[in-house]
Phi, psi and omega in degrees: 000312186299303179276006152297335196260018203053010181324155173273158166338284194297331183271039179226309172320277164335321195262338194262011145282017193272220198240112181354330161279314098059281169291335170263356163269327145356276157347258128023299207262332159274345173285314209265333138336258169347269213326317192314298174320137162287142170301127149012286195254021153279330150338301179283254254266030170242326181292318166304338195247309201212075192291116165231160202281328179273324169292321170285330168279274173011293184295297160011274177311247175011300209261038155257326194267328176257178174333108212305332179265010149293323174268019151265351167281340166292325182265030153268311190296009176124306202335332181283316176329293204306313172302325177303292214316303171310291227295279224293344186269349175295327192297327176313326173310076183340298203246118166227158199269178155327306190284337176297322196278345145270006166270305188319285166328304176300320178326294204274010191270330178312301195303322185298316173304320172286336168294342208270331183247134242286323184312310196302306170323296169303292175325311195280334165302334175084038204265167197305302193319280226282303161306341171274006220241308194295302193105181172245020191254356134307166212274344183231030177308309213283333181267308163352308171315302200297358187052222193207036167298303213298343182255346148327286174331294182298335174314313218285065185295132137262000182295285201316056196211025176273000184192148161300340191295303191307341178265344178274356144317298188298337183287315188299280185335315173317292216290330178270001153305303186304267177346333170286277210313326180285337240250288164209172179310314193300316199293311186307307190303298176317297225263347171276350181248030154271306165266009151322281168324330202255337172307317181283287199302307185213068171052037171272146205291321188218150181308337197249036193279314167289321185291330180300305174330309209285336174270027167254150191269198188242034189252309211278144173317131181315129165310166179295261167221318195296333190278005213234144162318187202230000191265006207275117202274319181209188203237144204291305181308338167317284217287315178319308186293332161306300170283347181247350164234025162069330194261165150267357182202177169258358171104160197277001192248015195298121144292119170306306206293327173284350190275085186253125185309116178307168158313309145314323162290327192270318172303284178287028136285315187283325178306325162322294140317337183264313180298331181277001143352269190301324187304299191289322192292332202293341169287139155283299180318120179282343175277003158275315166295317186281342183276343181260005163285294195267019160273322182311320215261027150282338181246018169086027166317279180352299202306303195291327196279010154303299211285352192273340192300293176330306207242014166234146189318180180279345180283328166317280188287003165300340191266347157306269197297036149280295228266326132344281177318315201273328194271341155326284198299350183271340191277309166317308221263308185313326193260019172070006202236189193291100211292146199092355187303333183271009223276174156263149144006092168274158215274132179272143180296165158305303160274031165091347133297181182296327194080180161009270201281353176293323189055040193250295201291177172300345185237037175271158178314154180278123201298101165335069211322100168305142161350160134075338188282119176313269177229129193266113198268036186274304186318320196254004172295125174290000000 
């Protein structure tokens, strides 16, 4: 039973000392589990017939509880296919109502659950395991490939910023992009041409014009005219402000320092920031890293990371000094000298993490699903 449901060593050590009526009832309580659960692949043609907000929170709970090899039986039908497909057709939605941005939520919590195992994780990347897993010779080989960052991706809305819930759609996506990014090179490489994608489907000046959007607060003024193509039809930080605060402005005599950000809002500035994090630091190559540096500040990154100092949380700004901490230690290496020489102090969170760049705290880059590894409990903390 334990290494069915993936337990780790040490949470297998632990259950199997307690006292033996305990474990049977465990037992017991996981056979009438299984027994309970619909097959795999009546799951996918519930997602195709009837996606409703109780059945996808339903599965959800299903793909965290039951046995890594039902929810792997789950990505062999299709099931990862299935979840894209949906994201992308709610994503298609000019206008979306509440009950949309909860269907969305429920969506994306499958996905995130499907990511804890390495297959799920390869399928949304569209990476080689999962292709050798499929095979190429059927009707949906071409989507498989493309796997389901790019609907990841299109979540990442600054339009979408009228309610908390739609930004906490958006905090979830962020994280799980990251995760992605994080995951391997190939993976890195997938999620910029997941906004590659979201640059063509809607006309944006740059592939990181929407993640930059998504890290300005909803107050602050649009980068600038210099930093935008001159062929750039509107500028994406426009439309956010527009939609999340009903105004075009706070009027010219506003103290920045008053516009202070709900929770929600603040959560998804810092998830921005930690993905662009994770985007920049994640190459080896320092010439990648300095070329995805001066592509943020061609969209006008700079611009934004002025205005955050004032109105943004403390997770926000650890991650400003991550990303800070870091182009310091690439300015050390170009120059020849030791990396960290230039750096300061890091500054400690409030709770006593590391930050960012530590990989200790709640708002370090998301930890890297090993090989071989069952399930990752990073994903699935609510």
């Amino acid at each position: 039973m334990l290494e069915q449901q993936g337990q780790k060593p040490a949470v297998r050590a632990n259950i199997m000392k307690l006292p033996d009526d305990k474990k049977w009832l465990m037992l017991q309580g996981y056979q009438k589990q299984v027994n309970d659960v619909e097959a795999p692949d009546e799951w996918v043609t519930k997602i195709h017939v009837e996606p409703t907000g109780a059945n996808l929170e339903k599965l959800s709970v299903i793909l965290r509880t039951q046995p890594v090899r039902w929810v792997e039986d789950f990505i062999v039908v299709d099931g990862v296919v299935a979840l894209c497909d949906l994201l992308e057709l709610f994503e298609m939605k000019p206008r979306k109502s509440q009950n949309d941005f909860t269907l969305i939520m429920n969506t994306l919590r499958c996905i995130r659950a499907l990511m804890n195992v390495e297959l799920g994780m390869d399928s949304l990347a569209g990476g080689d395991i999962a292709a050798e897993y499929f095979g190429s010779d059927d009707d949906k080989a071409e989507q498989r490939r493309r796997g389901g960052l790019r609907q990841l991706a299109l979540c990442v809305n600054p339009a979408d910023r009228g309610s908390d819930l739609a930004c906490e759609v958006q905090e979830v996506a962020l994280k799980l992009l990251a995760s992605a990014a994080n995951y391997d090179a190939e993976s890195h490489e997938r999620v910029l041409q997941a906004f590659d994608f979201v640059k063509a489907t809607r006309r944006l000046p740059y592939r990181l014009s929407a993640l930059i959007a998504s890290c300005s607060t909803p107050d602050a003024p649009a980068p600038s005219s210099s930093a935008r193509p001159s062929s750039a039809r509107t500028s994406v930080a426009d439309d956010s402000e527009r939609t999340s605060t009903g105004n075009d402005s706070l009027g010219e005599g506003s103290d920045r320092k008053s516009a202070l950000l709900s929770l929600s809002q603040s959560a998804l500035v810092a998830s921005a920031l930690g993905l662009l994090n994770v985007i920049v630091s994640s190459p080896n190559a320092l010439v990648e890293r300095d070329a995805l540096r001066e592509e943020l500040t061609s969209a006008g990154f700079d611009e934004v990371r002025a205005t955050l100092a004032d109105t943004s949380g403390d997770a926000a700004l650890i991650q400003l000094d991550a990303f800070e901490r870091d182009r310091l230690e690439d300015d050390d290496e170009k120059e020849g000298r030791p990396r960290g020489t230039s750096n300061p102090p890091a500054p400690s969170s409030p709770g006593g993490s590391k930050g960012a760049a530590g990989g200790a705290g709640p708002n370090a880059p998301p930890a890297k699903l090993r090989p071989g590894s069952s399930r990752s409990g990073d994903l699935t903390a609510e």
